[in-house]
MARBA-3410 file (N, C-alpha, C, O; in Angstrom, 1 decimal):
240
-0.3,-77.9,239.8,0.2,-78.4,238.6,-0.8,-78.2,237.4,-0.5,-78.0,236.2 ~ -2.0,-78.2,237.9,-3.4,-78.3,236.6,-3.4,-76.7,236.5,-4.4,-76.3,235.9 ~ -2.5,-75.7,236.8,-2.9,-74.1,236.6,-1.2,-74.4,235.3,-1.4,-73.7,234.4 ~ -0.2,-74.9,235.2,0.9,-74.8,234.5,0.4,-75.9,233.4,1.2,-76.0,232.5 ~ -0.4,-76.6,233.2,-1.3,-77.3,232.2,-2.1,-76.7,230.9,-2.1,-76.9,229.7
-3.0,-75.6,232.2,-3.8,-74.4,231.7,-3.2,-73.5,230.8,-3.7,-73.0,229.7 ~ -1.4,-73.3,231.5,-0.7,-71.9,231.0,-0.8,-72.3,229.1,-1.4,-71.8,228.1 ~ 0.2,-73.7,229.3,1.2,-74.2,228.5,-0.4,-74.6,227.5,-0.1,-74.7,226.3 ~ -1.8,-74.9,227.8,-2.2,-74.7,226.7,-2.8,-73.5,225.9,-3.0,-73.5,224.7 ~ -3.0,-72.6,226.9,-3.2,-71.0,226.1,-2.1,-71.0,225.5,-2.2,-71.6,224.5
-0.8,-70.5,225.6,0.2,-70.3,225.4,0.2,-71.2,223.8,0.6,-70.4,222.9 ~ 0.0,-72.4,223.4,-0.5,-73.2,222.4,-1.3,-72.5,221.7,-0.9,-71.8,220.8 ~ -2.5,-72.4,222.0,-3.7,-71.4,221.1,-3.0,-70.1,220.9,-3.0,-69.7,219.8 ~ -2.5,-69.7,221.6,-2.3,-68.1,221.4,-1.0,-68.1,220.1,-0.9,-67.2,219.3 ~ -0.1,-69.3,220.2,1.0,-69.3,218.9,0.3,-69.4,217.3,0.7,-69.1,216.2
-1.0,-69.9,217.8,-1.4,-70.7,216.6,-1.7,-69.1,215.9,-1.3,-68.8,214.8 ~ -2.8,-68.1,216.8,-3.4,-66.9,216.6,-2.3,-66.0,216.2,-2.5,-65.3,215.2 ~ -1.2,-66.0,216.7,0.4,-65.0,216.3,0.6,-65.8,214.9,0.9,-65.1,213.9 ~ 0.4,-66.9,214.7,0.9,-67.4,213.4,0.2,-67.2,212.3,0.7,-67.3,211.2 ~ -1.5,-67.0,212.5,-2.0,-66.5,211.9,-2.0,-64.6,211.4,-2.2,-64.1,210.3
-1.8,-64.0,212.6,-1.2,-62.7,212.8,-0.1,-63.0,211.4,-0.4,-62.8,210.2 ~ 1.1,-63.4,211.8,2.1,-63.9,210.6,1.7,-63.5,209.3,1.9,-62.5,208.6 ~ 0.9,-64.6,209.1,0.6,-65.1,208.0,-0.5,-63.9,207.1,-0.7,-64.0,205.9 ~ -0.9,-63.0,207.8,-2.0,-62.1,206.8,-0.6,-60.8,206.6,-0.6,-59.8,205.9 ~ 0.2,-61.1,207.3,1.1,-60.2,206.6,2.4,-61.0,205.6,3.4,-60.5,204.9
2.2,-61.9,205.7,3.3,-62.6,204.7,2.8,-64.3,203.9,3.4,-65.4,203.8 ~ 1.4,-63.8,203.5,0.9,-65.1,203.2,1.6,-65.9,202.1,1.4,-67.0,201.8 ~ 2.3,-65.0,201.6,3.1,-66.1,200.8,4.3,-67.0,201.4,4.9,-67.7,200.6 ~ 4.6,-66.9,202.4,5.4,-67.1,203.4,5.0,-69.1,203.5,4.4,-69.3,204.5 ~ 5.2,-70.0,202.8,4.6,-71.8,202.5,5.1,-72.2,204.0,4.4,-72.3,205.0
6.9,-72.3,204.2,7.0,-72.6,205.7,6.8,-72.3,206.5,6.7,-73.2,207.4 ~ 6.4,-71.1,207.1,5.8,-70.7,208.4,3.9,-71.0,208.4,3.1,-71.0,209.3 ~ 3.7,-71.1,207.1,2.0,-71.6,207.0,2.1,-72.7,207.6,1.4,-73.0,208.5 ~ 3.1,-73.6,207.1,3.1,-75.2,207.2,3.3,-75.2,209.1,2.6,-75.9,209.8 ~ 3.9,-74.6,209.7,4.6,-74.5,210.9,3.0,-73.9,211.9,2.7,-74.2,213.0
2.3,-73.1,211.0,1.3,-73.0,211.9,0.1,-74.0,212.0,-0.6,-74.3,213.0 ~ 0.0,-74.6,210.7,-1.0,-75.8,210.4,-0.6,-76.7,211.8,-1.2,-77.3,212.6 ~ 0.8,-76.6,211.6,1.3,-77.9,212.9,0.9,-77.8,213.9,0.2,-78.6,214.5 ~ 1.3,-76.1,214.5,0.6,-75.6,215.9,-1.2,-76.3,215.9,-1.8,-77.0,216.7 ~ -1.4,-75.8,214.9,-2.9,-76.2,215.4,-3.5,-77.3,215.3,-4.7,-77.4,215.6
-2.7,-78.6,214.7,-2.8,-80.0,215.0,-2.2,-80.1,216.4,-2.7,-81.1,216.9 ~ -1.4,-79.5,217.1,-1.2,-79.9,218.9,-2.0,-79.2,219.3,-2.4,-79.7,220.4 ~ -2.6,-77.9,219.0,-3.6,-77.7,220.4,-4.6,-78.9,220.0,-5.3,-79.2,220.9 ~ -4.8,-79.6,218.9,-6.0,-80.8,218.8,-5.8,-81.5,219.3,-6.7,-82.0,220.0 ~ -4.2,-82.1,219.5,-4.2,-83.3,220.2,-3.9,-82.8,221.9,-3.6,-83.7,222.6
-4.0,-82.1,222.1,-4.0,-81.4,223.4,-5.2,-81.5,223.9,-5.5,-81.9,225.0 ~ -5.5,-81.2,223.4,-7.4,-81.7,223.5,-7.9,-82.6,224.2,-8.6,-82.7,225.2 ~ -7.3,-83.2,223.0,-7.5,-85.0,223.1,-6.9,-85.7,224.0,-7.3,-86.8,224.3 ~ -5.7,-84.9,224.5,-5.1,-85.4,225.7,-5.5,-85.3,227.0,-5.3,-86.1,227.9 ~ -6.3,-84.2,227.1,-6.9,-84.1,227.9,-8.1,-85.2,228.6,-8.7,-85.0,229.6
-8.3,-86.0,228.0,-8.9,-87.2,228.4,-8.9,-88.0,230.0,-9.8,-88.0,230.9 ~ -7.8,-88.5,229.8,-7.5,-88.6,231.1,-7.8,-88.0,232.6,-8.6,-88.4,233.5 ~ -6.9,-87.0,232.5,-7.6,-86.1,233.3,-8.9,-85.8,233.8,-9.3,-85.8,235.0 ~ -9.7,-85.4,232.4,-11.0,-85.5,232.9,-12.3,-86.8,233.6,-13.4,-86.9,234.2 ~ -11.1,-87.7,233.0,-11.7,-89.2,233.8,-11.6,-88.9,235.2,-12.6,-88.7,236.0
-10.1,-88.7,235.4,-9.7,-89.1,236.6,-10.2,-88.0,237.9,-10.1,-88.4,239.0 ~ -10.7,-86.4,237.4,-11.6,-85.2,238.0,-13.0,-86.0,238.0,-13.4,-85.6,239.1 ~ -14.1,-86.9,237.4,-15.3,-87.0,237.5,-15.5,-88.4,237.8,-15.2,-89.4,237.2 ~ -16.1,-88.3,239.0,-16.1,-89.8,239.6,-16.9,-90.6,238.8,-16.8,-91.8,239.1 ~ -17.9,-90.2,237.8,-18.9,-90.8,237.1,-18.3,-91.5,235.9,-18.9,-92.2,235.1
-16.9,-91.3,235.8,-16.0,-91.2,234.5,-14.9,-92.6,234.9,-14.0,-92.9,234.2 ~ -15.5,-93.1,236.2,-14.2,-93.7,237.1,-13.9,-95.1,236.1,-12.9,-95.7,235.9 ~ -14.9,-95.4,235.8,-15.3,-96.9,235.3,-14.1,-96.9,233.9,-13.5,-98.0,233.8 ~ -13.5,-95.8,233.0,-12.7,-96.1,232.4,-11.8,-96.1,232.6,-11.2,-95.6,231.6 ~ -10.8,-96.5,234.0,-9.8,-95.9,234.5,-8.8,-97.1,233.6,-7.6,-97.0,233.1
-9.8,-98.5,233.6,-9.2,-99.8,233.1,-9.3,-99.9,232.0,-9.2,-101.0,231.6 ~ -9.4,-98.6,230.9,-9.3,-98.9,229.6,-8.1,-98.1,229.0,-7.2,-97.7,229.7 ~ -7.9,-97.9,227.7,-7.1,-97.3,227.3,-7.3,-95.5,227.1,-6.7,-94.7,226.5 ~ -8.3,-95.5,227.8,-8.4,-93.8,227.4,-8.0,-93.2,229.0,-8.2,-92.0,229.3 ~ -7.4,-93.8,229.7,-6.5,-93.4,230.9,-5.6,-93.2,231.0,-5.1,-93.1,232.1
-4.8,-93.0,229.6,-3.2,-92.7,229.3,-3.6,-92.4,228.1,-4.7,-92.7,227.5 ~ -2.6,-91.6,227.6,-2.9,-91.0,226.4,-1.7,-91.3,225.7,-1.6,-90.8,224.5 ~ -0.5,-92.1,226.2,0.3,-92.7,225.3,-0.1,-93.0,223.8,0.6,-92.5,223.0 ~ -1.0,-93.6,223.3,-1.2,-93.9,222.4,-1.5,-93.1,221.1,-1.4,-93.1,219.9 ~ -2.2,-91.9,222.4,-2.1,-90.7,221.1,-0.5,-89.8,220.7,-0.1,-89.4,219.6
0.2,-89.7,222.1,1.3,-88.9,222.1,2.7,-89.4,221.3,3.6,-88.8,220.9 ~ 2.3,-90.8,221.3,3.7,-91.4,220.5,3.6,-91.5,219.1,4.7,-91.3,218.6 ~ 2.5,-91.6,218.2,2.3,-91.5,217.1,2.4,-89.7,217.0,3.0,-89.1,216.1 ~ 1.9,-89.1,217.7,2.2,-87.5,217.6,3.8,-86.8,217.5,4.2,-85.9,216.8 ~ 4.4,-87.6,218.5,5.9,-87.6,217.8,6.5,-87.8,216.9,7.5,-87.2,216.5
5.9,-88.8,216.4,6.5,-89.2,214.7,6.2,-88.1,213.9,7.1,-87.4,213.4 ~ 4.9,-87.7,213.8,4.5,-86.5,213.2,5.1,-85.3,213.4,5.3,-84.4,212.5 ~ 5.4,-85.2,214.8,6.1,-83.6,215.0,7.5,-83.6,214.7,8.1,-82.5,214.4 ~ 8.3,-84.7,214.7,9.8,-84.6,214.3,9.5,-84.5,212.9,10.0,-83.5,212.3 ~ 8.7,-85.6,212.1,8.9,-85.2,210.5,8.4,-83.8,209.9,8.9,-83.6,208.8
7.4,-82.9,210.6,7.0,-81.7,210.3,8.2,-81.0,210.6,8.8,-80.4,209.7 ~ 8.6,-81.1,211.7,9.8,-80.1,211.8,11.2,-80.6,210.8,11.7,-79.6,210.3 ~ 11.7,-81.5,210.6,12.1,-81.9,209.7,12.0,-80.9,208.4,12.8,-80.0,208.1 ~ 10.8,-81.3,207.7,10.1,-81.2,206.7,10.3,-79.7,206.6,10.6,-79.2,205.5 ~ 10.2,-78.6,207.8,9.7,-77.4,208.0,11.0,-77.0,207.6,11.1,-76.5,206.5
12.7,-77.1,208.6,14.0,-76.8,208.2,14.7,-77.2,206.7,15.8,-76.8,206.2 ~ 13.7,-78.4,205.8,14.0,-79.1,205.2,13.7,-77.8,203.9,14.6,-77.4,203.2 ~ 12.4,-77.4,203.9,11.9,-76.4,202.9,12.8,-75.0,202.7,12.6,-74.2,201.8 ~ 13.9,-74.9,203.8,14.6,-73.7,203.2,16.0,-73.9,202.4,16.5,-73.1,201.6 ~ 16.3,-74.9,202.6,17.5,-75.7,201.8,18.1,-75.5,200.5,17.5,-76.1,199.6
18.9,-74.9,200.2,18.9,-74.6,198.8,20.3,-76.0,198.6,20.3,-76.7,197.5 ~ 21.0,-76.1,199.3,21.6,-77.6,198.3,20.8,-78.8,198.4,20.0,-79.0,199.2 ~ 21.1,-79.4,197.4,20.3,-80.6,196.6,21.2,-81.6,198.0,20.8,-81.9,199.1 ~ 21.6,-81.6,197.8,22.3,-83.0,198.7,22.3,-83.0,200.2,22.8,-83.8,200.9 ~ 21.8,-82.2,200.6,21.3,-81.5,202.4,19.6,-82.2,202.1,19.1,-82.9,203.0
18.5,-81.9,200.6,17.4,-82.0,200.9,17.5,-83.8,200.6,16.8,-84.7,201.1 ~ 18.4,-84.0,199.7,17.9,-85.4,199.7,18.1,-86.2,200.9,17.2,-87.0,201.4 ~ 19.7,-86.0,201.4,20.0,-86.6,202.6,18.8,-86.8,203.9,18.5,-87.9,204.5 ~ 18.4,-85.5,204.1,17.1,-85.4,204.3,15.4,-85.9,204.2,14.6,-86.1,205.2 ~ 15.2,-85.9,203.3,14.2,-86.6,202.8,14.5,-88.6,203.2,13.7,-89.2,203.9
15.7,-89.0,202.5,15.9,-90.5,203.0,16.1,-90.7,204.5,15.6,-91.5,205.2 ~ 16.5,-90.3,204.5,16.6,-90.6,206.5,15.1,-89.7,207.0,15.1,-89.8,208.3 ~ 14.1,-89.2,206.7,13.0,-89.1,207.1,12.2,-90.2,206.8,11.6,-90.8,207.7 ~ 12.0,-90.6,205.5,11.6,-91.9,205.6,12.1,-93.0,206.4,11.4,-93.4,207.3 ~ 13.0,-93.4,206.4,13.7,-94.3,206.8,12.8,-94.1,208.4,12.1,-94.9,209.0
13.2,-92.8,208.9,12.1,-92.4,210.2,11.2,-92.8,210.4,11.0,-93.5,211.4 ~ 10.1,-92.6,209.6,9.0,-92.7,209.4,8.3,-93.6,209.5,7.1,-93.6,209.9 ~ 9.2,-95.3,208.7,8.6,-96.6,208.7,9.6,-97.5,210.0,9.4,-98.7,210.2 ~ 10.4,-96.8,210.5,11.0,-97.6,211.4,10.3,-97.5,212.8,10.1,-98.4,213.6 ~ 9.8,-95.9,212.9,9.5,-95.6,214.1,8.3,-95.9,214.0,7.8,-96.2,215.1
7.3,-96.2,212.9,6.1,-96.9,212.7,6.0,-98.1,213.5,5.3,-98.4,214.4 ~ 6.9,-98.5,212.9,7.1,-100.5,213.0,7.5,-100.6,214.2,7.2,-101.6,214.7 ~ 8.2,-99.6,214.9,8.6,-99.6,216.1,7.4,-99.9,217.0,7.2,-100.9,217.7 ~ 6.7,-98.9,217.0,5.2,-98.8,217.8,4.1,-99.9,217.6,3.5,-100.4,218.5 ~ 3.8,-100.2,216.4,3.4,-101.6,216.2,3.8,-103.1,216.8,3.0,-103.9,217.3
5.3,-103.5,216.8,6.0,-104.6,217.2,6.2,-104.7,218.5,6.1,-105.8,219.2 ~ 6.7,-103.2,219.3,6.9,-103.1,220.7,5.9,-103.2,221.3,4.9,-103.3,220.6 ~ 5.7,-103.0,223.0,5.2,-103.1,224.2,4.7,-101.6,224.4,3.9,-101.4,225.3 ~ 5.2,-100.8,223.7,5.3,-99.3,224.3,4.6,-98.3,224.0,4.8,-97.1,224.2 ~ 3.5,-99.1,223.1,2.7,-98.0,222.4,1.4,-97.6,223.6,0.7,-96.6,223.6
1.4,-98.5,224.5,0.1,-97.8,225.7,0.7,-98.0,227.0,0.0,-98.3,228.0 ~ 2.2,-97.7,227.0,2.3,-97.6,228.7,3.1,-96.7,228.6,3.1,-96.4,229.8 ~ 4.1,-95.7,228.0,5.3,-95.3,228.2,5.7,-94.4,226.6,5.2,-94.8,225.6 ~ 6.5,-93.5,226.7,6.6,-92.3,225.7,7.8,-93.7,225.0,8.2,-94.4,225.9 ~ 8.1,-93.9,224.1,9.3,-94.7,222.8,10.4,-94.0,222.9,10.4,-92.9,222.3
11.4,-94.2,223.5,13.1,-93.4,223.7,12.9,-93.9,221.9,12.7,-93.0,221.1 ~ 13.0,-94.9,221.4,14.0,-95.8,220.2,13.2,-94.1,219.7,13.7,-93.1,220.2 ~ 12.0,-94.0,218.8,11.3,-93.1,218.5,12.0,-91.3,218.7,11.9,-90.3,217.9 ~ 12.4,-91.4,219.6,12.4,-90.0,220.5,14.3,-89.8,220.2,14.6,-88.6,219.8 ~ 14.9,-90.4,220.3,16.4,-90.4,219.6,17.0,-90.3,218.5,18.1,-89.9,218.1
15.5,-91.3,217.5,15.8,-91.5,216.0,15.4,-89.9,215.5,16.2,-89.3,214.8 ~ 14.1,-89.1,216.1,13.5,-88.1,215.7,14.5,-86.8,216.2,14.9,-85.9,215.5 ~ 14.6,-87.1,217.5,16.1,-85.8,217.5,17.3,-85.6,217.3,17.9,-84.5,217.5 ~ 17.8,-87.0,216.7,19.1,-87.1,216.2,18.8,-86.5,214.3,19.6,-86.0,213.5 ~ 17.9,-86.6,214.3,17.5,-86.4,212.8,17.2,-84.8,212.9,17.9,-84.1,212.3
16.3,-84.2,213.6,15.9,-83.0,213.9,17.2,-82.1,213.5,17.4,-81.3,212.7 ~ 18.6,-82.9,215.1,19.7,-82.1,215.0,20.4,-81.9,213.6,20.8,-80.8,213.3 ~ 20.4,-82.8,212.7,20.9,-82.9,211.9,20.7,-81.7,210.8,21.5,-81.0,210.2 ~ 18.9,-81.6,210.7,18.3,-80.7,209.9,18.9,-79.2,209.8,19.5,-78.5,209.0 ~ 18.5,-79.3,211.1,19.1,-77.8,211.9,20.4,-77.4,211.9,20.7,-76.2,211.8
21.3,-78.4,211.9,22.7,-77.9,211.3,22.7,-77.7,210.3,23.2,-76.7,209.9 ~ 22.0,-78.6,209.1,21.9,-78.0,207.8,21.6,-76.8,207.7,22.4,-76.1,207.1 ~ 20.8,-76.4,208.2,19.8,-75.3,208.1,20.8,-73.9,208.8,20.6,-72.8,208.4 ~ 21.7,-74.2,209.8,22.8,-73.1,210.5,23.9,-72.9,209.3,23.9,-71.9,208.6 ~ 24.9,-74.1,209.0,25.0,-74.2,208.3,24.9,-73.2,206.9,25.8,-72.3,206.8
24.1,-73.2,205.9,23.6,-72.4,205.1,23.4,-71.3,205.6,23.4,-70.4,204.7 ~ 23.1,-70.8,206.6,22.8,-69.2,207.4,24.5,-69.0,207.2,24.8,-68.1,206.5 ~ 25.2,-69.6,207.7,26.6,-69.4,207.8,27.2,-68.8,206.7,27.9,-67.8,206.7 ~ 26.6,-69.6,205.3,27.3,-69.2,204.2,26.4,-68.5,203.3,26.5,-68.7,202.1 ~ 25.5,-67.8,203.7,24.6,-66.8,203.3,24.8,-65.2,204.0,25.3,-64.8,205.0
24.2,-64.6,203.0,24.3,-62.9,203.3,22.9,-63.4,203.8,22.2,-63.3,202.8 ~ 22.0,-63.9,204.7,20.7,-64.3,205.0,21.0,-64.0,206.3,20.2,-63.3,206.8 ~ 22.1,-64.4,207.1,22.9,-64.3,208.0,22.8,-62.9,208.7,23.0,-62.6,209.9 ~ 22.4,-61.9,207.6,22.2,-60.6,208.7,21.2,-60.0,208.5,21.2,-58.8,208.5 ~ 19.9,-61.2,208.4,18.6,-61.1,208.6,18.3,-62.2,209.2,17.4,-62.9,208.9
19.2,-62.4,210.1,18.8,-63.6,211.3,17.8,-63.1,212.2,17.0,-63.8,212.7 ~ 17.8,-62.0,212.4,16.6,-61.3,213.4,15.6,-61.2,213.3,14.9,-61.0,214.3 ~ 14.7,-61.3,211.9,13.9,-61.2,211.1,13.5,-62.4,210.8,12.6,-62.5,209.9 ~ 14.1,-63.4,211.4,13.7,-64.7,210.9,12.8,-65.6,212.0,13.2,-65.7,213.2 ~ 11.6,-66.0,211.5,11.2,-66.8,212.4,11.8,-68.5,212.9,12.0,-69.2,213.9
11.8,-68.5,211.6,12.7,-70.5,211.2,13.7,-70.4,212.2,13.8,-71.4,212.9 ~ 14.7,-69.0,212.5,15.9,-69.1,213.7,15.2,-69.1,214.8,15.7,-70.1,215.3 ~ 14.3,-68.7,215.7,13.7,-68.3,216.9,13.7,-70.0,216.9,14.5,-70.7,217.3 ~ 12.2,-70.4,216.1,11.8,-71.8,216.1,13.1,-72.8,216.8,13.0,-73.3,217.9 ~ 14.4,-72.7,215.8,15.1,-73.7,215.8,15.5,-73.6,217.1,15.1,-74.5,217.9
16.5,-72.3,217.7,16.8,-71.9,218.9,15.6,-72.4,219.9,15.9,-72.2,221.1 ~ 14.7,-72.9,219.8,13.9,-72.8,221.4,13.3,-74.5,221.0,13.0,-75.3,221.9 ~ 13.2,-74.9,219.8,12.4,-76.1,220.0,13.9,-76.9,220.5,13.8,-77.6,221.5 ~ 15.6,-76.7,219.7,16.2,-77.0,220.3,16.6,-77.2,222.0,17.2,-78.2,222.4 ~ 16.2,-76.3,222.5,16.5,-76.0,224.0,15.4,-76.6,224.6,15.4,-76.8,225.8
14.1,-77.1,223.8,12.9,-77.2,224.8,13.6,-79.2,224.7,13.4,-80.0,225.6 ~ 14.3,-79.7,223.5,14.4,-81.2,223.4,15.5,-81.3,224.3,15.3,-82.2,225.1 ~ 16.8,-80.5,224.6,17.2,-80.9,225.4,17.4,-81.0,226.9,18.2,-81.6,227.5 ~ 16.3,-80.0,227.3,15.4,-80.1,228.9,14.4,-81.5,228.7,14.3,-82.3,229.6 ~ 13.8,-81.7,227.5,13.2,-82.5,227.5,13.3,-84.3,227.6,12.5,-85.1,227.9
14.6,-84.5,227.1,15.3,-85.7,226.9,15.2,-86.6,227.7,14.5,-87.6,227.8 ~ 16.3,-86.0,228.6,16.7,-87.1,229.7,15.6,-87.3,230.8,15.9,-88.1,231.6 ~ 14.0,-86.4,230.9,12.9,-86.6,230.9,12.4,-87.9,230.9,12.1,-88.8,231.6 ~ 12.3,-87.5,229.2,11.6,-88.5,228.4,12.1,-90.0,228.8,11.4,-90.9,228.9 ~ 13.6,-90.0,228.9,14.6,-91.3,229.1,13.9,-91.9,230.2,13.1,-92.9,230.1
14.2,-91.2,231.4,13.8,-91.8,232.6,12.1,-92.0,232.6,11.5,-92.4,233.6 ~ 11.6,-91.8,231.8,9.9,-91.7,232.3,9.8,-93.1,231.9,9.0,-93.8,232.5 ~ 10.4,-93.8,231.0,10.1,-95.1,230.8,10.2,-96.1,232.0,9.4,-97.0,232.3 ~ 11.0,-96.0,232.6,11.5,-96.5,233.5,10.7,-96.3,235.0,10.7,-97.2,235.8 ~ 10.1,-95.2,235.1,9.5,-94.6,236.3,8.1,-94.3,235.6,7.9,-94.1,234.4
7.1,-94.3,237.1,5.5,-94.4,237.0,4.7,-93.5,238.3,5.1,-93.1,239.4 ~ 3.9,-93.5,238.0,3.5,-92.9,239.8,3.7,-94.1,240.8,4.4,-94.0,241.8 ~ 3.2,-95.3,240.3,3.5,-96.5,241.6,5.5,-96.4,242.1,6.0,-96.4,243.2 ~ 5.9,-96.5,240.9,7.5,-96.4,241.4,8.1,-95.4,242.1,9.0,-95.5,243.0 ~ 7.7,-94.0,241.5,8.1,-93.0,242.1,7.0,-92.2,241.6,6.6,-92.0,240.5
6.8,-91.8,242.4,5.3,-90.4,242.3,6.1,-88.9,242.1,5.5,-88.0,241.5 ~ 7.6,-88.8,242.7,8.0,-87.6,243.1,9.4,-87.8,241.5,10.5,-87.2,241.9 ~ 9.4,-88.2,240.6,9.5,-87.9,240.2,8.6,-88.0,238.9,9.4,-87.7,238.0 ~ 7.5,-88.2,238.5,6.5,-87.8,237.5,5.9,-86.5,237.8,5.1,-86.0,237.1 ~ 6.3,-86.0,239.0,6.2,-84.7,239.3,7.0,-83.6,239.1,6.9,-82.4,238.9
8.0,-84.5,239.0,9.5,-83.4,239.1,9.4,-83.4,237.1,9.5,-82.5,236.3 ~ 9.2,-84.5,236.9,8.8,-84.5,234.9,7.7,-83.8,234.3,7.7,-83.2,233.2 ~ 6.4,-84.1,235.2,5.7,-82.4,234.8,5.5,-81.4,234.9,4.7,-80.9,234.1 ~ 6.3,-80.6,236.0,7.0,-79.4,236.4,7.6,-78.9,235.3,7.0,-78.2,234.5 ~ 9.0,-79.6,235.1,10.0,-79.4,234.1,9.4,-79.3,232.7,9.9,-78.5,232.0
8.7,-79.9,232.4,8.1,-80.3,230.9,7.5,-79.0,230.7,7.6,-78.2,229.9 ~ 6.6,-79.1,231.9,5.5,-77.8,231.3,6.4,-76.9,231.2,6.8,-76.8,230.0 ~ 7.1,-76.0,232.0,8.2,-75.0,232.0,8.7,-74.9,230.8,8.6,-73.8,230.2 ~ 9.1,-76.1,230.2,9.6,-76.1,229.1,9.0,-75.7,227.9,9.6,-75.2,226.9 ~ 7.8,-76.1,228.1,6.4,-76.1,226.8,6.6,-74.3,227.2,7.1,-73.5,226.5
6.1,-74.0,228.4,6.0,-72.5,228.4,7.0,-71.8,227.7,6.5,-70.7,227.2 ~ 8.1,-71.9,227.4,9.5,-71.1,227.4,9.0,-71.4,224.8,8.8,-70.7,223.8 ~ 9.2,-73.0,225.4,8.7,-73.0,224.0,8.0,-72.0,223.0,8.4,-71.3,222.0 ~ 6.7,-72.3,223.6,5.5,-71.6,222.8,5.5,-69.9,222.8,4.9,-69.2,222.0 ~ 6.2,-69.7,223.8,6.5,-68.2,224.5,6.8,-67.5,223.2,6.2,-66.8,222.5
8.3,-68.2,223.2,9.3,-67.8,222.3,8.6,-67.8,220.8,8.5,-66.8,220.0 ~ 7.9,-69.2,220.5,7.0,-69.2,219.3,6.3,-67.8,218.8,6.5,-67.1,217.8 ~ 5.6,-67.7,219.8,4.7,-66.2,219.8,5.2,-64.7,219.4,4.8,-64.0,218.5 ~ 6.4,-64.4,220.5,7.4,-63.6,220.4,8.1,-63.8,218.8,8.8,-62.9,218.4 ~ 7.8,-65.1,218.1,8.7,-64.8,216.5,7.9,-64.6,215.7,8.1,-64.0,214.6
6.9,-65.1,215.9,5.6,-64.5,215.1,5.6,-63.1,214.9,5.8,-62.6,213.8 ~ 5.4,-62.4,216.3,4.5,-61.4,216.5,5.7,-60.3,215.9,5.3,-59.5,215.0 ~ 7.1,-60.2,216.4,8.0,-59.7,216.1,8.6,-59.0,214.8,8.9,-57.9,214.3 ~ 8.7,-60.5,214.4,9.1,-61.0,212.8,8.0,-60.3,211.7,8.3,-59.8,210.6 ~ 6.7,-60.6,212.1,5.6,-59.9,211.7,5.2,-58.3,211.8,4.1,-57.7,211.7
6.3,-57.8,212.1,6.7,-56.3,212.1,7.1,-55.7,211.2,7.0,-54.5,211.1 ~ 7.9,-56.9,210.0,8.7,-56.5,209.6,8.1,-56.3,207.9,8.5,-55.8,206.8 ~ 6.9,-56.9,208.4,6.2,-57.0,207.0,5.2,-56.5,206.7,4.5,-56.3,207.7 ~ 4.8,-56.1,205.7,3.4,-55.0,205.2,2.3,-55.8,204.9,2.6,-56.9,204.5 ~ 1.1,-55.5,205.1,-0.3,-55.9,204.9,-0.2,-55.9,203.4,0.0,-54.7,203.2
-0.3,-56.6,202.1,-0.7,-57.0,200.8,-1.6,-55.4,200.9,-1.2,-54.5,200.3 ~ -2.8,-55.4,201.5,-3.5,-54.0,201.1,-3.0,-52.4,201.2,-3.1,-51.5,200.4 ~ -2.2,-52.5,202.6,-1.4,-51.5,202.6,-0.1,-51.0,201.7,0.4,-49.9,201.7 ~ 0.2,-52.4,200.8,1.8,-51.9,200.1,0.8,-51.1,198.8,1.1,-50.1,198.2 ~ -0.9,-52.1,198.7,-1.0,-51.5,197.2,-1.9,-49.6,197.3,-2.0,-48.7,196.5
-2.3,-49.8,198.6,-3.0,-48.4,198.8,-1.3,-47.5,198.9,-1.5,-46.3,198.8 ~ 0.1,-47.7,199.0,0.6,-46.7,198.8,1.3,-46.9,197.5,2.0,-46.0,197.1 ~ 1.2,-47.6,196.9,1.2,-48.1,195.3,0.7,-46.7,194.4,1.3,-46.0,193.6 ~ -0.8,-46.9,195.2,-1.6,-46.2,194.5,-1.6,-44.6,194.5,-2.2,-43.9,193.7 ~ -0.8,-44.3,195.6,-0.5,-42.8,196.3,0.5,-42.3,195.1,1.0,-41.2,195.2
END
């Protein structure tokens, strides 16, 4: 399981490097900058996740097994808030009706201080991933994203869907939440002491999932970044 850990975090670093790839050929390109800044706030907290783990590998490390740095819930649930409102935020920036961004914008807030207050008032901020959190953020997510299909619908943009990274994104972060869900549902409920064989069968599935994710991430980068010219190269044939 610790080699599909490994994958799913190279696979992380390596999106962030494709998005940087991106980005020296379309630096004016604001949403996919914003979308790689994000990438490289999760390989941090990836990081940081890794904590645990490393306790629970060094026996010299054993003594914090009774603290809070033995679960990393506490970082991962507030990291949710953040990654639904980024992505949000991300499908939010191509929007050209006014009444798609504001709708938007108010129900992200509304997100933002509910799912806060959520994590504060409940029990769930150090034992267990927030379903309340995790339904409010992908019911909102879905919503974006229809916005965002939507307008591809009624755009000539529609036949530069291939060319688009924002569609790859949507297509796969979509598909990675709903392998992810009914996951997330049951993990509340289940632990290693309750069932061992399924926190296994949840980080199998998950990682898989992260792989197929970040995969695809890469693949829109790198792709999509074909389609565009280096700033120095358009003016060296400027100059021709």
């Amino acid at each position: 399981m610790q080699i599909l850990f490994l994958i799913v975090f190279l696979l992380e670093g390596f999106s962030v490097i494709a998005g940087i790839y991106y980005l020296r050929r379309s630096p004016n390109d604001i949403d996919n900058k914003l979308l790689t800044y994000f990438l490289f706030l999760t390989v941090s907290v990836e990081i940081v996740g890794f904590i645990p783990a490393i306790i629970h590998n060094h026996e010299a490390l054993h003594h914090l097994k009774d603290t809070v740095w033995y679960t990393n819930f506490w970082l991962y649930n507030p990291y949710l808030i953040v990654s639904y409102a980024a992505y949000v935020v991300y499908f939010r920036m191509s929007l050209e009706n006014k009444t798609f961004r504001k709708i938007l914008s108010y129900l992200l807030i509304i997100f933002i201080v509910s799912s806060s207050f959520y994590l504060i008032f409940s029990d769930v901020f150090f034992v267990s991933y927030s379903t309340f959190n995790l339904f409010m953020g992908l019911a909102l997510l879905f919503l974006a994203i229809s916005f965002y299909y939507y307008e591809l619908l009624q755009d000539e943009k529609l036949l530069e869907i291939k060319k688009s990274v924002k569609f790859y994104v949507s297509v796969a972060f979509l598909l990675f939440n709903l392998i992810s869900m009914p996951l997330w549902i049951y993990f509340e409920f289940y632990n290693n002491t309750l069932s061992p064989e399924f926190v296994s069968l949840y980080q199998l599935v998950f990682q898989i999932a992260n792989m197929l994710l970040y995969s695809t991430y890469i693949f829109a980068f790198i792709y999509c970044a074909q389609t565009k010219q280096f700033p120095a190269l358009n003016q060296n044939k400027s100059a021709l």
